[in-house]
C-alpha positions as CSV (number, residue, x, y, z in Angstrom):
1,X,95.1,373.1,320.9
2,X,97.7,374.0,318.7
3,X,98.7,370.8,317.1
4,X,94.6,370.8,316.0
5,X,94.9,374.2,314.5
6,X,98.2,373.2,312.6
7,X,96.4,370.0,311.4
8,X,92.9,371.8,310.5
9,X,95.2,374.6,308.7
10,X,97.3,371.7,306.6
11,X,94.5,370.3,305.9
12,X,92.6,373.4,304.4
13,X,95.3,374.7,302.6
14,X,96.0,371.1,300.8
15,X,92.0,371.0,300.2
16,X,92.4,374.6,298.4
17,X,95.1,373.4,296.3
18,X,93.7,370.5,295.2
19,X,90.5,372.2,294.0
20,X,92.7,375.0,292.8
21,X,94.0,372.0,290.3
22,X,91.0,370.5,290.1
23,X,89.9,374.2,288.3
24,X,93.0,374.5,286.1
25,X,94.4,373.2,283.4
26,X,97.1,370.3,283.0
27,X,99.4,369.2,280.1
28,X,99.4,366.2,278.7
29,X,101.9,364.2,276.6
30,X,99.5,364.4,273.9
31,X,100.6,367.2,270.8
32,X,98.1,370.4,270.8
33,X,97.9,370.3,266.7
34,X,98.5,367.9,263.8
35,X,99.9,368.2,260.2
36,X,99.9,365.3,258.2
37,X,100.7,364.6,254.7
38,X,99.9,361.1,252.4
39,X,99.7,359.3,248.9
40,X,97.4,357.0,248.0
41,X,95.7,354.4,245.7
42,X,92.5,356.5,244.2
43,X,89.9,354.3,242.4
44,X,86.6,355.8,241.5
45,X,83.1,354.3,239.5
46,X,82.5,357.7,237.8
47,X,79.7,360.2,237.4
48,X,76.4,360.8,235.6
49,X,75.6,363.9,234.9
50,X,72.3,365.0,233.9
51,X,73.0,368.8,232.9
52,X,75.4,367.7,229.9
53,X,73.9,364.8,229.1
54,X,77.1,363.2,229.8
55,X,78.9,360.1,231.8
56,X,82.5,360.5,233.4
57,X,83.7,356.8,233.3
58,X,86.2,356.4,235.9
59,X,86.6,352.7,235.2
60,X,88.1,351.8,238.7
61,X,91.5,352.6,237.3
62,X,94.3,353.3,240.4
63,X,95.7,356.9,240.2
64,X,97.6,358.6,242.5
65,X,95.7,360.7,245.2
66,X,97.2,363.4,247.7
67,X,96.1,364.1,251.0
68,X,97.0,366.5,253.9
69,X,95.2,367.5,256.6
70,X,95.5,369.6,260.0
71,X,93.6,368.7,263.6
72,X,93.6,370.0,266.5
73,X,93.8,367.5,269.4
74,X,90.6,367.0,271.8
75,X,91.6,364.2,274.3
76,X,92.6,360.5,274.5
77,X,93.9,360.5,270.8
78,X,91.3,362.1,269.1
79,X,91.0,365.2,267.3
80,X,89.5,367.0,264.8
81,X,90.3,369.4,261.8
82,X,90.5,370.0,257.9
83,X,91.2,367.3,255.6
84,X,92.5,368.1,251.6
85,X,92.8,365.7,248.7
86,X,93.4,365.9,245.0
87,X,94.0,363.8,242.3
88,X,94.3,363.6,238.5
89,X,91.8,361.4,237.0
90,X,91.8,359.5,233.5
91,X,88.4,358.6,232.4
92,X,86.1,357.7,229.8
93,X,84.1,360.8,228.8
94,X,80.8,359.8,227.3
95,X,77.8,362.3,225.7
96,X,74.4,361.7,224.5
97,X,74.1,364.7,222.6
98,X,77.7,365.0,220.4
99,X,76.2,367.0,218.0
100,X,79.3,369.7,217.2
101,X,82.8,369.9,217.8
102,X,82.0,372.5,220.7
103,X,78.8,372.3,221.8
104,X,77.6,375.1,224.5
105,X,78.8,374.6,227.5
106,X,82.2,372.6,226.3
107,X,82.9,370.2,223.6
108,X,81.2,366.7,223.7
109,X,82.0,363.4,222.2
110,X,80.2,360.2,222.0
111,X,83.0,358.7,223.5
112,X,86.6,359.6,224.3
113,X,89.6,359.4,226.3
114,X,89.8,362.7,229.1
115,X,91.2,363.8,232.2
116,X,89.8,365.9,235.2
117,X,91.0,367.0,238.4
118,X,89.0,365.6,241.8
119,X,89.6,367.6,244.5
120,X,88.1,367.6,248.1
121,X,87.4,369.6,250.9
122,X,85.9,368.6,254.2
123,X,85.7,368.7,257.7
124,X,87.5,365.6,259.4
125,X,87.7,363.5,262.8
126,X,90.4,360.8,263.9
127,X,91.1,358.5,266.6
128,X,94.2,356.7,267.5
129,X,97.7,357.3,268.3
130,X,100.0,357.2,270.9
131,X,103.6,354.9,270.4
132,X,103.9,351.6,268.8
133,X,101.1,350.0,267.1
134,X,97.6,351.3,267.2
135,X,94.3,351.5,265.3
136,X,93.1,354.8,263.4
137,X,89.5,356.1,262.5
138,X,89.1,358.7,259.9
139,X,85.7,360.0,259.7
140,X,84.9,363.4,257.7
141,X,82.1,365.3,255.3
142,X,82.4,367.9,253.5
143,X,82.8,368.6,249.3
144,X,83.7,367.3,246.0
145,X,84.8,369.2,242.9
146,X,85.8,368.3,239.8
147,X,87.2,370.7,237.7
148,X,88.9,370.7,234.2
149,X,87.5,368.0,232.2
150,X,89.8,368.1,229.3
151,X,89.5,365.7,226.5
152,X,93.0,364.2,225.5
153,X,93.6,364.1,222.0
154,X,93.3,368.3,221.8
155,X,93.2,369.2,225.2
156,X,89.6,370.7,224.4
157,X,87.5,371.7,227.3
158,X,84.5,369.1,227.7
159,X,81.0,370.0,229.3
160,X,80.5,371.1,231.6
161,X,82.9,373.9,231.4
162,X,82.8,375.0,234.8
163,X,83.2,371.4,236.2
164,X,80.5,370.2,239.3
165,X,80.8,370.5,243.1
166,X,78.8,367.6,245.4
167,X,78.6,366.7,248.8
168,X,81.0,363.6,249.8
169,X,80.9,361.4,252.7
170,X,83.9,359.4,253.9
171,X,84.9,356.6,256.4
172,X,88.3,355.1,256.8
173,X,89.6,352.2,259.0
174,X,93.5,351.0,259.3
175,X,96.5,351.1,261.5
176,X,98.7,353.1,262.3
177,X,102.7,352.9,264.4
178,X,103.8,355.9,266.7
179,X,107.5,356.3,266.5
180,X,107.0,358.8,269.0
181,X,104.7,361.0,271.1
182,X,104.7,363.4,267.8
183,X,105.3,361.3,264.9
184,X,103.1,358.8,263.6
185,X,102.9,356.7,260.2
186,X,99.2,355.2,259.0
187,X,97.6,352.8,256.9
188,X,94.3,353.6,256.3
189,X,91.6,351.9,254.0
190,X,89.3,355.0,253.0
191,X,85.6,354.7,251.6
192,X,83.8,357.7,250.3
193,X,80.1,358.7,248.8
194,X,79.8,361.3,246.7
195,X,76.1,362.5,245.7
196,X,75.7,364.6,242.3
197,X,72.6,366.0,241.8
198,X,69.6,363.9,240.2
199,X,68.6,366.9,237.5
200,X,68.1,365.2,234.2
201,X,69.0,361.8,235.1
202,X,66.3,359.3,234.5
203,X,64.6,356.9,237.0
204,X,67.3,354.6,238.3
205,X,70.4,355.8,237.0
206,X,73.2,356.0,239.5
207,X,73.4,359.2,241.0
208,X,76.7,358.1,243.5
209,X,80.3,358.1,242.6
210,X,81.6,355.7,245.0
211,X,85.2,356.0,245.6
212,X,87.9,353.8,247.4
213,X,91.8,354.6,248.6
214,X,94.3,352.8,250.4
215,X,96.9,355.3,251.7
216,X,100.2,355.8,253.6
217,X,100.2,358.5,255.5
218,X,102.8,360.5,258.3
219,X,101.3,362.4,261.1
220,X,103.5,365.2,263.0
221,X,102.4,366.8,266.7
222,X,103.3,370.0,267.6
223,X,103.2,371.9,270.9
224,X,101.1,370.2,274.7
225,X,97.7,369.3,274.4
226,X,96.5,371.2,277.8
227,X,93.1,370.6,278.5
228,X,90.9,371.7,281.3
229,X,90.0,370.5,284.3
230,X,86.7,371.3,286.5
């Protein structure tokens, strides 16, 4: 009788600890948050703009874009965050209605050499990681803005004055090599969409910037991922 009661209490004391872990939580060797930091490649079509009467000829030139980001980890290498970028574009600026020197709005040419700055904001999601070699998913949406338009020659503020914000989609597909549990370096091929607005564009005029980037990129973990059981 009492070997059945010390059996029948083993048992329902490992059965309550079980389920007591079962409940709780467990760490992981996965990192609880994510900076990371990159250059890349930035090549753009350009933008038509209806409100200035006005085309932003990117020309698919490379310039150097910056990224950084920071993610919080969900489970089995994937997390998600807020991803940055910025870049200083040379384009073509190109206007319909160069009338005068500075016309409402910001100067105007018919056609001249200019810079802006394209910078994003958006919300992102990634897969991959863990040591050695390993492939990495970027997905994220969010916004576009490009701000300054400056002609070159004079520095001269071109129209629109207060720049243009649009939605942008992007997707990006590469590699990537953990050195460690915390430290990763990617290679990712990105591909965005960004959509400006169709007001005073005419019937079948591109309306999408489309934009490519290949970049290098280092990813640091810090702190236990500790997720919960039920």
């Amino acid at each position: 009788m009492r070997r059945f009661l010390f059996v029948f209490a083993f048992t329902a004391i490992s059965t309550t600890d079980a389920g007591a872990q079962r409940r709780g939580t467990y760490t992981s060797a996965e990192p609880a948050v994510w900076v990371s930091g990159g250059i890349a490649g930035f090549t753009g079509q350009g933008v038509n703009d209806g409100k200035s009467a006005s085309t932003w000829d990117f020309g698919n030139s490379t310039s150097w874009q910056y990224r950084a980001s920071l993610e919080k980890t969900i489970q089995n290498q994937s997390s998600f965050g807020i991803v940055g970028t910025y870049v200083r574009v040379p384009f073509i600026y190109r206007s319909s209605t160069a009338t005068s020197p500075r016309a409402p709005g910001g100067a105007r040419c018919a056609s001249c050499d200019a810079h802006l700055n394209m910078m994003t904001l958006a919300g992102t999601f990634h897969i991959g990681g863990g040591t050695g070699f390993h492939q990495v998913i970027d997905l994220s949406a969010g916004v576009a803005a490009y701000r300054d338009l400056k002609r070159d020659d004079d520095g001269s503020a071109l129209a629109p004055a207060n720049g243009n914000i649009d939605p942008i989609f992007s997707a990006g597909y590469g590699f990537g090599y953990g050195l460690s549990q915390t430290t990763q370096i990617n290679l990712v091929q990105d591909y965005s969409i960004a959509l400006h607005e169709k007001k005073g564009l005419s019937n079948g005029v591109s309306n999408t910037n489309t934009v490519r980037s290949l970049r290098v990129s280092v990813r640091y973990g810090f702190g236990r991922h500790s997720p919960r059981r039920r």
